[in-house]
mmCIF file as Biopython writes it, N, C-alpha, C and O atoms, coordinates in Angstrom:
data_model
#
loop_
_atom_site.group_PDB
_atom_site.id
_atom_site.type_symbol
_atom_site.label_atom_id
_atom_site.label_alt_id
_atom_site.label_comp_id
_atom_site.label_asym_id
_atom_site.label_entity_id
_atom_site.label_seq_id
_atom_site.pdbx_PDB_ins_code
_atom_site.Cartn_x
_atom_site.Cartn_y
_atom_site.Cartn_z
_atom_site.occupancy
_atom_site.B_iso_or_equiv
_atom_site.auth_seq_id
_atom_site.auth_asym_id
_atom_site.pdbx_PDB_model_num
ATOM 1   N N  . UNK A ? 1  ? 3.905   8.959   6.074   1.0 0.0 1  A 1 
ATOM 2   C CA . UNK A ? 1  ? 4.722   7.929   5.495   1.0 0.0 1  A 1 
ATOM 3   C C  . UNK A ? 1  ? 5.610   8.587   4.433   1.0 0.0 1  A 1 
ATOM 4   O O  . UNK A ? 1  ? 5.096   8.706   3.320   1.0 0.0 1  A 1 
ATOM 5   N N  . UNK A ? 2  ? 7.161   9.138   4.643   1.0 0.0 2  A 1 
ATOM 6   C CA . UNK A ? 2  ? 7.848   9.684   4.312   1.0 0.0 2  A 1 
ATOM 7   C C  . UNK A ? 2  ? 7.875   8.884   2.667   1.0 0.0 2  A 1 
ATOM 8   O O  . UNK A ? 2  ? 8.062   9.727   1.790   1.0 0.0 2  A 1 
ATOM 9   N N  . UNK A ? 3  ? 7.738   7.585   2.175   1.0 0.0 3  A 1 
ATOM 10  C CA . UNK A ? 3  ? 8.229   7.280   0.837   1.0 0.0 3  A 1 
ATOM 11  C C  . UNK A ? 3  ? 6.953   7.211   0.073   1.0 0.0 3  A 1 
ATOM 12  O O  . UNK A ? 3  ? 6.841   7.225   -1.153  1.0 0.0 3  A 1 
ATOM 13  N N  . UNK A ? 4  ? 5.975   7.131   0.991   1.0 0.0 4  A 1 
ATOM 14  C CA . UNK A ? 4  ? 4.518   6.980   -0.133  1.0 0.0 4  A 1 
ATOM 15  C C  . UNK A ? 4  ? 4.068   8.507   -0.114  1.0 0.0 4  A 1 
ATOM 16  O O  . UNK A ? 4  ? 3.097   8.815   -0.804  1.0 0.0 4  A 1 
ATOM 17  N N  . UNK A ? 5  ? 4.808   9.615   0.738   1.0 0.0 5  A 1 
ATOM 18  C CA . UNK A ? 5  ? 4.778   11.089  0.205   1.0 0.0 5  A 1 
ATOM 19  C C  . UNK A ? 5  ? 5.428   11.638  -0.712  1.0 0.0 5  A 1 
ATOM 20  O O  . UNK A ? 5  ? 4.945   12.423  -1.529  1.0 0.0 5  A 1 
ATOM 21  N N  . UNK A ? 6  ? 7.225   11.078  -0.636  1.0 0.0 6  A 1 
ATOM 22  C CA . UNK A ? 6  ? 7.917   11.623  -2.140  1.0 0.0 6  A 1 
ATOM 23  C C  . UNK A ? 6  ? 7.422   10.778  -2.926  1.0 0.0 6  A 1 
ATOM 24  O O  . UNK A ? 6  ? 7.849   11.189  -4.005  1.0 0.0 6  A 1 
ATOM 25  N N  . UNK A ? 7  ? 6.488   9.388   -3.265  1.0 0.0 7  A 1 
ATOM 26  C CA . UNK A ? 7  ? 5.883   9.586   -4.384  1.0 0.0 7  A 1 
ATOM 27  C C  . UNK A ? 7  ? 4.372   9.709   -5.095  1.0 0.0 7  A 1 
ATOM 28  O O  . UNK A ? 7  ? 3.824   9.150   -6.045  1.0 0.0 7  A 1 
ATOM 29  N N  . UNK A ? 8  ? 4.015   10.677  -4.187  1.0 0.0 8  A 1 
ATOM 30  C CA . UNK A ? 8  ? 2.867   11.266  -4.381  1.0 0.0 8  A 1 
ATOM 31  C C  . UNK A ? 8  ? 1.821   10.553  -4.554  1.0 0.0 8  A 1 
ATOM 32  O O  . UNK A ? 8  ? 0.935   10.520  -5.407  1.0 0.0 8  A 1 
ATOM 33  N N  . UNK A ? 9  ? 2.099   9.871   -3.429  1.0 0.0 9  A 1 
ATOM 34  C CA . UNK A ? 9  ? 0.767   8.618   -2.831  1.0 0.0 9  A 1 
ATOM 35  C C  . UNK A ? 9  ? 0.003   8.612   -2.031  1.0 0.0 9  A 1 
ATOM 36  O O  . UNK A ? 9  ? 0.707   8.330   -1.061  1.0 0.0 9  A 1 
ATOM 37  N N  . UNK A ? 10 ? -1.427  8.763   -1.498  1.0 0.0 10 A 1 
ATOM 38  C CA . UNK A ? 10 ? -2.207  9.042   -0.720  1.0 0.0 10 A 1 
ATOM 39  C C  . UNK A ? 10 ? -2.251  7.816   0.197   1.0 0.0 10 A 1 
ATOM 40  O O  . UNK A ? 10 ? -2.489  6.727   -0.323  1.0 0.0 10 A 1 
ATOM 41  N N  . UNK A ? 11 ? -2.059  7.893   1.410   1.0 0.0 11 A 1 
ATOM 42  C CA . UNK A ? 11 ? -1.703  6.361   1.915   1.0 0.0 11 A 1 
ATOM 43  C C  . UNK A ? 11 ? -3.857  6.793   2.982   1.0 0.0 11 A 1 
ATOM 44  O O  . UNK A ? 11 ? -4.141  7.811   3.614   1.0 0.0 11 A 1 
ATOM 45  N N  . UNK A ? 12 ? -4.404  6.063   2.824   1.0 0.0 12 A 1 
ATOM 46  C CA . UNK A ? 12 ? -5.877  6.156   3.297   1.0 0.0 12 A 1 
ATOM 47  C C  . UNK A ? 12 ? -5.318  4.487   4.622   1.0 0.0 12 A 1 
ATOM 48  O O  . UNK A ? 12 ? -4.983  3.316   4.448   1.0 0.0 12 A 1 
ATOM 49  N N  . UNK A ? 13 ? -5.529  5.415   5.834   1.0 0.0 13 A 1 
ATOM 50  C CA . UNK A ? 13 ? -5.353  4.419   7.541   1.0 0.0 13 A 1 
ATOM 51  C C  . UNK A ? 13 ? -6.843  3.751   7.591   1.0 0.0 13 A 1 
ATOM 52  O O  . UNK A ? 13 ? -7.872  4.399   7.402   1.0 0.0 13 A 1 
ATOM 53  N N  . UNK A ? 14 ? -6.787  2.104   7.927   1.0 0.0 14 A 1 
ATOM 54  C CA . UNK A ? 14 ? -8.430  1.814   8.184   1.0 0.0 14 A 1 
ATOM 55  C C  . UNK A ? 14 ? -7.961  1.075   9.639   1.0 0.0 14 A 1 
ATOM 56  O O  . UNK A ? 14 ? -6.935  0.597   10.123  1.0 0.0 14 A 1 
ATOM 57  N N  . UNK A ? 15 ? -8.918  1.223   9.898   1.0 0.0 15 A 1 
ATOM 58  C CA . UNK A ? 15 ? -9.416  0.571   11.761  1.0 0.0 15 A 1 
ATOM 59  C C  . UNK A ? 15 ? -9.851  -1.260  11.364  1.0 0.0 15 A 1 
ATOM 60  O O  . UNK A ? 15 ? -11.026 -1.613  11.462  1.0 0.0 15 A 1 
ATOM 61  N N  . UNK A ? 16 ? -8.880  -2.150  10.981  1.0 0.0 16 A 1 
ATOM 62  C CA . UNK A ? 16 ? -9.249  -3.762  10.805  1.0 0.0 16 A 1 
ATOM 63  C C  . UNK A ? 16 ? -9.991  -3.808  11.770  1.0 0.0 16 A 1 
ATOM 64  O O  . UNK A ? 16 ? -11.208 -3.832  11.584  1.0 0.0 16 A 1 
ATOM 65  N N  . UNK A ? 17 ? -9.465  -3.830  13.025  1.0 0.0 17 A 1 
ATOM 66  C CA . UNK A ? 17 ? -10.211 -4.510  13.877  1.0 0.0 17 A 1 
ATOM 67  C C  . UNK A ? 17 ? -11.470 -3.678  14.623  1.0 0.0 17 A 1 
ATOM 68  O O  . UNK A ? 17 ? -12.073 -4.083  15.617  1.0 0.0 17 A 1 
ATOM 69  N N  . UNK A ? 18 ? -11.734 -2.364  13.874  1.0 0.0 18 A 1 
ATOM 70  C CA . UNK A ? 18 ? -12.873 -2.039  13.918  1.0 0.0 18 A 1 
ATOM 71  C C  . UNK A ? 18 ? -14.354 -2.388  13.095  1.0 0.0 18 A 1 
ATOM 72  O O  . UNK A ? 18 ? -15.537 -2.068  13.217  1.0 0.0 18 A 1 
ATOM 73  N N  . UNK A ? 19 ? -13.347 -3.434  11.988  1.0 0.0 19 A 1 
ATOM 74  C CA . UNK A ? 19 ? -14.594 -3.664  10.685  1.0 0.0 19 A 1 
ATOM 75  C C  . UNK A ? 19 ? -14.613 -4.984  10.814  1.0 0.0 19 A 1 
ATOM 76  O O  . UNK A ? 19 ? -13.598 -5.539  10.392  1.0 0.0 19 A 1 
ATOM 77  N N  . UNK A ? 20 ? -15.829 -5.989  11.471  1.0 0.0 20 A 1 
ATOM 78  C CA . UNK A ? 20 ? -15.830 -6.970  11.683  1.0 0.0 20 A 1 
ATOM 79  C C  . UNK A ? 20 ? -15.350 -7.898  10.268  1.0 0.0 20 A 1 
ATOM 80  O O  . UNK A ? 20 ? -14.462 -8.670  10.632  1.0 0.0 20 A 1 
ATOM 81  N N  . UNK A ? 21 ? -15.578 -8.029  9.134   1.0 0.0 21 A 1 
ATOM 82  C CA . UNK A ? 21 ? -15.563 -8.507  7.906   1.0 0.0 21 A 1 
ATOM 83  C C  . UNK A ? 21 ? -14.041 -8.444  7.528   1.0 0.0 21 A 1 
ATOM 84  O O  . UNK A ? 21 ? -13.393 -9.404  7.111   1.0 0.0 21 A 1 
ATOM 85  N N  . UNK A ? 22 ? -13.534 -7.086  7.748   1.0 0.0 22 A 1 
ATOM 86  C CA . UNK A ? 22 ? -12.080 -7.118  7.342   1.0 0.0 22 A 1 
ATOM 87  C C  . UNK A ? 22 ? -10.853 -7.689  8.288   1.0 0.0 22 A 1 
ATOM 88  O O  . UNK A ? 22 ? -9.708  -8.009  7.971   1.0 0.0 22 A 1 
ATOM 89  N N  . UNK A ? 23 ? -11.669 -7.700  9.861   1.0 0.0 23 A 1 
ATOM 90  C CA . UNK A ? 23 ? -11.001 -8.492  11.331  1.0 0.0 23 A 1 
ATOM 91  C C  . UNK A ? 23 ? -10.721 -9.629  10.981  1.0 0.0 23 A 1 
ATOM 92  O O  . UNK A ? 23 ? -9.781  -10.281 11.434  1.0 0.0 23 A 1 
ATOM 93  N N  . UNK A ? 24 ? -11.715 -10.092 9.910   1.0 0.0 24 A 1 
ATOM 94  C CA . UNK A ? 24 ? -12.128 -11.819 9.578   1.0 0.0 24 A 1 
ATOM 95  C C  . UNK A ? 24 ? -11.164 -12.158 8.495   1.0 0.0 24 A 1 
ATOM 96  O O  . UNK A ? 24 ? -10.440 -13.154 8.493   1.0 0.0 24 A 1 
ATOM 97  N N  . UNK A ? 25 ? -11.222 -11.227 7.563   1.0 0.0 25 A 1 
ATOM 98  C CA . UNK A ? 25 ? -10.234 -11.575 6.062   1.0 0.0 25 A 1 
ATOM 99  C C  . UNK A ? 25 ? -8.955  -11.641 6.957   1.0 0.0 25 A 1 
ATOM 100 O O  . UNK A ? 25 ? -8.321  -12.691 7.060   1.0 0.0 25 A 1 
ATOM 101 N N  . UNK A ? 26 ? -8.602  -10.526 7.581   1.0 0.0 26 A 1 
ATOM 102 C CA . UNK A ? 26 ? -6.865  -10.162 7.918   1.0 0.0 26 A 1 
ATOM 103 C C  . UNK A ? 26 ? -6.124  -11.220 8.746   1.0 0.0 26 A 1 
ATOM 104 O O  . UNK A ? 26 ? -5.167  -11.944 8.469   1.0 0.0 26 A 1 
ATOM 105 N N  . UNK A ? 27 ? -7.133  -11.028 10.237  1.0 0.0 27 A 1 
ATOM 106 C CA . UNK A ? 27 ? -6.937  -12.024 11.105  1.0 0.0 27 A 1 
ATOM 107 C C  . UNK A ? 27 ? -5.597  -11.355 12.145  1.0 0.0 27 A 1 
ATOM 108 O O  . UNK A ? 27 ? -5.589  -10.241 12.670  1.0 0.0 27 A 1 
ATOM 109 N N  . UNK A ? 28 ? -5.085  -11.861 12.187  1.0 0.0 28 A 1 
ATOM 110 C CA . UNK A ? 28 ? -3.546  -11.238 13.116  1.0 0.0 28 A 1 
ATOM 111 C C  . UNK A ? 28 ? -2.558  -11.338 12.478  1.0 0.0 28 A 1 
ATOM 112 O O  . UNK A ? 28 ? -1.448  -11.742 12.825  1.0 0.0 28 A 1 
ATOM 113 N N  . UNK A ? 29 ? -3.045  -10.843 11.156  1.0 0.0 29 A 1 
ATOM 114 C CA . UNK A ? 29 ? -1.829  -10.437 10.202  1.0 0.0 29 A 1 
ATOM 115 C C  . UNK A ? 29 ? -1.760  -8.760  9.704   1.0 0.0 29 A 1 
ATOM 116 O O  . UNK A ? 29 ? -1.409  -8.245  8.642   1.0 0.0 29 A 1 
ATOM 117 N N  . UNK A ? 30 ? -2.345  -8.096  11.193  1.0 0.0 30 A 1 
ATOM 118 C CA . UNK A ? 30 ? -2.397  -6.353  10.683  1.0 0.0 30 A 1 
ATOM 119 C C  . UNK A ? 30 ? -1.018  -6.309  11.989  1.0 0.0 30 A 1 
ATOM 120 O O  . UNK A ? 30 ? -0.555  -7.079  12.831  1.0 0.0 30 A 1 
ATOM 121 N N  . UNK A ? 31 ? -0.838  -5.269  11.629  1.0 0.0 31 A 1 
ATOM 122 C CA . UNK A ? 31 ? -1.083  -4.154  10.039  1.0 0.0 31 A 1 
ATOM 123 C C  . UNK A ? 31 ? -0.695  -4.890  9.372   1.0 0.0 31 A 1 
ATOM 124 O O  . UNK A ? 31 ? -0.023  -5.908  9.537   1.0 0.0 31 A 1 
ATOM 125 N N  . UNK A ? 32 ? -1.460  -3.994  7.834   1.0 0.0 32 A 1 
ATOM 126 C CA . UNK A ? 32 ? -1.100  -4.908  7.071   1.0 0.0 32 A 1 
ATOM 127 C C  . UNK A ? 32 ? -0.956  -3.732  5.909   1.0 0.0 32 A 1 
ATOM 128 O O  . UNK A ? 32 ? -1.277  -2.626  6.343   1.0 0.0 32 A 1 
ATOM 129 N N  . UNK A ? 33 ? -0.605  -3.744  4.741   1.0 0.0 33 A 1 
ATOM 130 C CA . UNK A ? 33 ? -0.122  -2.561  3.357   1.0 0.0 33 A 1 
ATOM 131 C C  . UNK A ? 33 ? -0.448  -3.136  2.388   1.0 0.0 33 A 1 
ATOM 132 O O  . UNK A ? 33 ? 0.126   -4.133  1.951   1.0 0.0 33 A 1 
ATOM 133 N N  . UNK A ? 34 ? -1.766  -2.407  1.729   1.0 0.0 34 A 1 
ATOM 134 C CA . UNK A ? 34 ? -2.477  -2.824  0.676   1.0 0.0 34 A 1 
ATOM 135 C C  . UNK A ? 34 ? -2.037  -1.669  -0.343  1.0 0.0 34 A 1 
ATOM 136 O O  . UNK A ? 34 ? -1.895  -0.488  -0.027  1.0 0.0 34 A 1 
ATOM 137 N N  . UNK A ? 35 ? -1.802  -2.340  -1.924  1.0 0.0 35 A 1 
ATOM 138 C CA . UNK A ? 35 ? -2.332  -1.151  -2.054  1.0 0.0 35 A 1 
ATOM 139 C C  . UNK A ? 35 ? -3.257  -1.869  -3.354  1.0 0.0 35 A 1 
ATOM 140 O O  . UNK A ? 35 ? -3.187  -2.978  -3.883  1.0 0.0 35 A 1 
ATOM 141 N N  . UNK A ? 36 ? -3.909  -0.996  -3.524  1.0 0.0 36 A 1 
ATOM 142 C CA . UNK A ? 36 ? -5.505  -2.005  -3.780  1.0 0.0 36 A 1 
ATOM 143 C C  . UNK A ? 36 ? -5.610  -3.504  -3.129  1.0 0.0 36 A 1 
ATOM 144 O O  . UNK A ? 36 ? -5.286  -3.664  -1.952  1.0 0.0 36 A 1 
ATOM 145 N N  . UNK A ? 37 ? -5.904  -4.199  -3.637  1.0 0.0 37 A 1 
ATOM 146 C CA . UNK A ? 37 ? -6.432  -5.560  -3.276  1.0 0.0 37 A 1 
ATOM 147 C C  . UNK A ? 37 ? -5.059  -6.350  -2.635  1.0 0.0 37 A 1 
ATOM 148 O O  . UNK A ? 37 ? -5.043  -7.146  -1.696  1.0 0.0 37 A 1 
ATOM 149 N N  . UNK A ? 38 ? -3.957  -5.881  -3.424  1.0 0.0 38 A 1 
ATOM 150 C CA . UNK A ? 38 ? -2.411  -6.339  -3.303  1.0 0.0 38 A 1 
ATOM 151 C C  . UNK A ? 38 ? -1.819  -5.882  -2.094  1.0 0.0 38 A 1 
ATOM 152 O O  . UNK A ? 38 ? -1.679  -4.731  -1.680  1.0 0.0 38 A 1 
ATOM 153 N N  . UNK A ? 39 ? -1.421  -7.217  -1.486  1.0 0.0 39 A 1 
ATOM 154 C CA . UNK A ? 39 ? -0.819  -7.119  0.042   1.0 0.0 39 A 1 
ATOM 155 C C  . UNK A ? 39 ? 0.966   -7.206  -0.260  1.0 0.0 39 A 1 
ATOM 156 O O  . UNK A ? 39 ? 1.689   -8.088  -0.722  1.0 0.0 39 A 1 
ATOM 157 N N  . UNK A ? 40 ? 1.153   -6.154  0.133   1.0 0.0 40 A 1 
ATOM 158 C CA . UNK A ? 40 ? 2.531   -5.476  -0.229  1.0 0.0 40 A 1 
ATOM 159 C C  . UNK A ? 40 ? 3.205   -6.225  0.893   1.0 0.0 40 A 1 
ATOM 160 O O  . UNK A ? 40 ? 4.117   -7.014  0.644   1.0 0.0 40 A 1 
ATOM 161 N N  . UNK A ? 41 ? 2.667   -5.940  2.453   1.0 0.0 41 A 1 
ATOM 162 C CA . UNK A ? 41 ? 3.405   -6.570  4.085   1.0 0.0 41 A 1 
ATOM 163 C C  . UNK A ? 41 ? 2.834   -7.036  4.516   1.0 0.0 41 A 1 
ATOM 164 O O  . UNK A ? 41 ? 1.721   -7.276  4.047   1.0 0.0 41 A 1 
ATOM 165 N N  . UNK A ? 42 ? 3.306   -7.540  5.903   1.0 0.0 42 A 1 
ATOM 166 C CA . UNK A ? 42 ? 2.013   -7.136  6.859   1.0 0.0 42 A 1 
ATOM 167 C C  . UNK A ? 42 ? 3.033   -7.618  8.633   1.0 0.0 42 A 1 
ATOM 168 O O  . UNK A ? 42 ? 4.097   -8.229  8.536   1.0 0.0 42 A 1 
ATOM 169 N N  . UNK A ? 43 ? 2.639   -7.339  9.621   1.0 0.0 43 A 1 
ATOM 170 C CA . UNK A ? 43 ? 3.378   -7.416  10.703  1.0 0.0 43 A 1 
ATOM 171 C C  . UNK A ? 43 ? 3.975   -5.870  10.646  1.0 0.0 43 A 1 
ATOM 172 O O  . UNK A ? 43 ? 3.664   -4.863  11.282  1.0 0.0 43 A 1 
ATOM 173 N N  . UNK A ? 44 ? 4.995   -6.119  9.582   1.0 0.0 44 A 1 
ATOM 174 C CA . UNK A ? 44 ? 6.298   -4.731  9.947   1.0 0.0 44 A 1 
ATOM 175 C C  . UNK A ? 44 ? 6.197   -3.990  8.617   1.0 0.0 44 A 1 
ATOM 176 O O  . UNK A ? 44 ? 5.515   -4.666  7.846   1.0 0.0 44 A 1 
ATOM 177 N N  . UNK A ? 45 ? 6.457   -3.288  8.271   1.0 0.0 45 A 1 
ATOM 178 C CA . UNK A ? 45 ? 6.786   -2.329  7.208   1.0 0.0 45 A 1 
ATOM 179 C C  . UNK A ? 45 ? 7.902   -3.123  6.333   1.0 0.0 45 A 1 
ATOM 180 O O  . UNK A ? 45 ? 8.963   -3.503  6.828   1.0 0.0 45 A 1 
ATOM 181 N N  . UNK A ? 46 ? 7.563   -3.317  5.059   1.0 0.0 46 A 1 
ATOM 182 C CA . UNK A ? 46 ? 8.982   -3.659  4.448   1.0 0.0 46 A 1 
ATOM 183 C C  . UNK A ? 46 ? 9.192   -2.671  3.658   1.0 0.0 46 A 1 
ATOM 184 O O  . UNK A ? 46 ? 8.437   -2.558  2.693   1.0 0.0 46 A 1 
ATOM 185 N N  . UNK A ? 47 ? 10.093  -1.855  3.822   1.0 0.0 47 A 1 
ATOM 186 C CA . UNK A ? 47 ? 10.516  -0.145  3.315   1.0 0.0 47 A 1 
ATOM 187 C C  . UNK A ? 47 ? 10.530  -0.409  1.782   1.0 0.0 47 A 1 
ATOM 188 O O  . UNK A ? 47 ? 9.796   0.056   0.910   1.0 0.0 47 A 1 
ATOM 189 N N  . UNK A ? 48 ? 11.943  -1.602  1.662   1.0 0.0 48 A 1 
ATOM 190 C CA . UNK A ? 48 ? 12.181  -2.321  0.382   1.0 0.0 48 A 1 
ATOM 191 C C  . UNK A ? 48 ? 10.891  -2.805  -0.618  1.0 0.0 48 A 1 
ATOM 192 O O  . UNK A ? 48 ? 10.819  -2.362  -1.764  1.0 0.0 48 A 1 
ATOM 193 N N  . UNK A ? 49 ? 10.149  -3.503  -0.223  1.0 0.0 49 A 1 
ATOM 194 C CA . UNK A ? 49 ? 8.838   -3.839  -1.268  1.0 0.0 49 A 1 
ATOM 195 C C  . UNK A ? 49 ? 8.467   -2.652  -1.424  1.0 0.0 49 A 1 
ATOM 196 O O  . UNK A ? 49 ? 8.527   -2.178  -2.559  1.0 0.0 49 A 1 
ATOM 197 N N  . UNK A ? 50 ? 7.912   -1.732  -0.163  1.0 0.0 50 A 1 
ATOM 198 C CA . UNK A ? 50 ? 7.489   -0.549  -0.660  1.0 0.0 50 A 1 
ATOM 199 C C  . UNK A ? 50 ? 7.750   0.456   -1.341  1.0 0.0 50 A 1 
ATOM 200 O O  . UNK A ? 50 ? 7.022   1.296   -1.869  1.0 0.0 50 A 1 
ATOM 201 N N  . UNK A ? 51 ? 8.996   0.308   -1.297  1.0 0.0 51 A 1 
ATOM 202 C CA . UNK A ? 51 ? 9.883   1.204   -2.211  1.0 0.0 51 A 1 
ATOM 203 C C  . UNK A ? 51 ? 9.933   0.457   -3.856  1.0 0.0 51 A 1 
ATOM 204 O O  . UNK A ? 51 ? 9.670   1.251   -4.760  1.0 0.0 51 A 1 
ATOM 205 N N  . UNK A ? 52 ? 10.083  -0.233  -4.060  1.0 0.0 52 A 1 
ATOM 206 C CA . UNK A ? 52 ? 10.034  -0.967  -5.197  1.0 0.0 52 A 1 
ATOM 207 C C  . UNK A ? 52 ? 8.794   -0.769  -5.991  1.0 0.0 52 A 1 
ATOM 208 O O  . UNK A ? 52 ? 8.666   -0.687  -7.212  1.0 0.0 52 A 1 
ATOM 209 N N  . UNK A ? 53 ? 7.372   -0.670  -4.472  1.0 0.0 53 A 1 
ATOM 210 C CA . UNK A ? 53 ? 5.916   -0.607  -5.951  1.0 0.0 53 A 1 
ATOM 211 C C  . UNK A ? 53 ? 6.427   0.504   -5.705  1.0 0.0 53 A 1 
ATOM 212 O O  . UNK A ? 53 ? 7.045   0.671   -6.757  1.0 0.0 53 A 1 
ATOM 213 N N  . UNK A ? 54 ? 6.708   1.727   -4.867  1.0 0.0 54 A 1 
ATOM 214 C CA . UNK A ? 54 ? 6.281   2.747   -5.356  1.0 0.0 54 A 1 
ATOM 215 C C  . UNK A ? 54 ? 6.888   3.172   -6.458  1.0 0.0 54 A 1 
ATOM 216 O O  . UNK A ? 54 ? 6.190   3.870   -7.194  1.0 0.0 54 A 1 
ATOM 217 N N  . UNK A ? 55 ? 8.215   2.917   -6.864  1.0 0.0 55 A 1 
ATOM 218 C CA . UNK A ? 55 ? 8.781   2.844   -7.961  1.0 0.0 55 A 1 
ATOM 219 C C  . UNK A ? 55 ? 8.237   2.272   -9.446  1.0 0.0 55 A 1 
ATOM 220 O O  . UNK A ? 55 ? 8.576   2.847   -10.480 1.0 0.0 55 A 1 
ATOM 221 N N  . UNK A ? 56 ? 7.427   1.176   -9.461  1.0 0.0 56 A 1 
ATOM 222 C CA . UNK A ? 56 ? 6.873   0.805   -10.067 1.0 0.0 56 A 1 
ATOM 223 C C  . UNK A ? 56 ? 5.805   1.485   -10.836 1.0 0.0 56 A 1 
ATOM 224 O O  . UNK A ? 56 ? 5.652   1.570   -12.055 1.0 0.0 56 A 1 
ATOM 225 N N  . UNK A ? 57 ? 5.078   1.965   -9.822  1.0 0.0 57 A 1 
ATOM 226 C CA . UNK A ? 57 ? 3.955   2.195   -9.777  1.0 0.0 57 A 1 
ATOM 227 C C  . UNK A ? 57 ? 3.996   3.659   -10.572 1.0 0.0 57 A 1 
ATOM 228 O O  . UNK A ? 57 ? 3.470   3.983   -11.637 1.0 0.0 57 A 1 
ATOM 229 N N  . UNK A ? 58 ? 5.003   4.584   -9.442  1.0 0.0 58 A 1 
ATOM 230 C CA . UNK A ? 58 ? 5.569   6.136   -10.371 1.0 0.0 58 A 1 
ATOM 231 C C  . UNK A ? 58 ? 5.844   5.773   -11.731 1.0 0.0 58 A 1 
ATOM 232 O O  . UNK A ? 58 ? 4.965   6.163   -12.500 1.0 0.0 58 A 1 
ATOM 233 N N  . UNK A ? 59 ? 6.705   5.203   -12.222 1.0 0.0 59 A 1 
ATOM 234 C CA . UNK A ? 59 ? 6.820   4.325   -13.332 1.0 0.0 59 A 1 
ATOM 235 C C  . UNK A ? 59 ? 5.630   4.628   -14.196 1.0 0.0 59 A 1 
ATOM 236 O O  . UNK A ? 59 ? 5.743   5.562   -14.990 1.0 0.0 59 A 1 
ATOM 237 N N  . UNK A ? 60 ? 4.609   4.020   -14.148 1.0 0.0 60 A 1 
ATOM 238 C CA . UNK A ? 60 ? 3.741   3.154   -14.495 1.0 0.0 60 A 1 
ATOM 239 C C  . UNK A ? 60 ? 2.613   4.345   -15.148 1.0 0.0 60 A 1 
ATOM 240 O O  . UNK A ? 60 ? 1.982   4.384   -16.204 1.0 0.0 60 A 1 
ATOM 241 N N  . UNK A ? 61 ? 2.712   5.319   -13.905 1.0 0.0 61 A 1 
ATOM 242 C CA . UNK A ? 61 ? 1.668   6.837   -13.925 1.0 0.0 61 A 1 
ATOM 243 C C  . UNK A ? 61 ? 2.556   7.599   -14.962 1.0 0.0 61 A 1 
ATOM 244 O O  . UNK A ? 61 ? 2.092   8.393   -15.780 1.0 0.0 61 A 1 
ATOM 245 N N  . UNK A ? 62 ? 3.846   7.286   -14.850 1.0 0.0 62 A 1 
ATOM 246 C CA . UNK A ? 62 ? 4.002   8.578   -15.594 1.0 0.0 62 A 1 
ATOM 247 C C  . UNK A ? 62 ? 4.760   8.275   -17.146 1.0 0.0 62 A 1 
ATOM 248 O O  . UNK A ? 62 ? 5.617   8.956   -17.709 1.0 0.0 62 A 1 
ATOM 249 N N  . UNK A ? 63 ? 3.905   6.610   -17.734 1.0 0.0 63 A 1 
ATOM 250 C CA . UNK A ? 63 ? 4.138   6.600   -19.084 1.0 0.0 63 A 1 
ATOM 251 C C  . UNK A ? 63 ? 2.876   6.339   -19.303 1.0 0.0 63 A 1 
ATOM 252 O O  . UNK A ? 63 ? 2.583   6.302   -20.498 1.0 0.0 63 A 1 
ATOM 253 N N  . UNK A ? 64 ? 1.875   6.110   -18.429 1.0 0.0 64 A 1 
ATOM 254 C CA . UNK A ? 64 ? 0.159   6.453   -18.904 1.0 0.0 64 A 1 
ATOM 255 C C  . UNK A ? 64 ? 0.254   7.991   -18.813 1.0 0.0 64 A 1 
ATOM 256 O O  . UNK A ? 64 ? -0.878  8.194   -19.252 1.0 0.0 64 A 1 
ATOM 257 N N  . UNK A ? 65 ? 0.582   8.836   -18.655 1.0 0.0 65 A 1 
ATOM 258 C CA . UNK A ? 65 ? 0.600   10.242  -18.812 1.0 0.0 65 A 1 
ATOM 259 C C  . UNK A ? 65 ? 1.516   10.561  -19.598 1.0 0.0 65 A 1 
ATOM 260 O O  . UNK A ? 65 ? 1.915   11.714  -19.756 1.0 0.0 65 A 1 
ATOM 261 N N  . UNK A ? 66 ? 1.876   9.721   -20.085 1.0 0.0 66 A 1 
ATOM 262 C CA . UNK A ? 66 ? 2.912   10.556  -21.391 1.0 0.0 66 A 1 
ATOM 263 C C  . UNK A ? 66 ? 2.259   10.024  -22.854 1.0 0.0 66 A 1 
ATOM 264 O O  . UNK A ? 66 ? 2.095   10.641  -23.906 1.0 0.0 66 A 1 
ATOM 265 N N  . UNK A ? 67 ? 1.939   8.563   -22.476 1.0 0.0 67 A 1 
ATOM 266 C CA . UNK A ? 67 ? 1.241   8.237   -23.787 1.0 0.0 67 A 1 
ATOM 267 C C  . UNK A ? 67 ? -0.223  7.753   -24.044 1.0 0.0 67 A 1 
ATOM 268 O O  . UNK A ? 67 ? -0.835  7.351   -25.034 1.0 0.0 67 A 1 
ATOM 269 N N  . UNK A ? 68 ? -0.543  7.979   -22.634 1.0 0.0 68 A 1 
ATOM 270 C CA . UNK A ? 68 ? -1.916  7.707   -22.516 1.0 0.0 68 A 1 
ATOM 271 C C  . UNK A ? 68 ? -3.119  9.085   -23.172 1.0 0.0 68 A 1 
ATOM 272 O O  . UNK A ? 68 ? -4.338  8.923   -23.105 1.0 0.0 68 A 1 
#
């Protein structure tokens, strides 16, 4: 995933419909783009949201590392 690599994001792939419990939460709304608990998409990729947390998010890491 070319934008969650330039920003140095570990993107971790799960098998929904291999995990009965998470088949149940999701439903036929996979794929789907979490990142923690927070559902970013789901169906298609939205480049735009994703681009935005990751922006955010870079953001976010690198003024807890400046003043954290």
């Amino acid at each position: 995933m070319p934008l969650a690599g330039a920003a140095g994001v570990t993107v971790h792939e799960i098998d929904v419909d291999g995990d009965p419990a998470l088949a149940q939460r999701w439903g036929d709304r996979v794929p789907v783009l979490l990142a923690g608990e927070r559902e970013l998409c789901h169906y298609r990729l939205d480049r735009r949201v994703l681009a935005d947390f990751l922006a955010g998010a870079t953001s976010a890491f690198a003024r807890q590392r400046d003043f954290g």
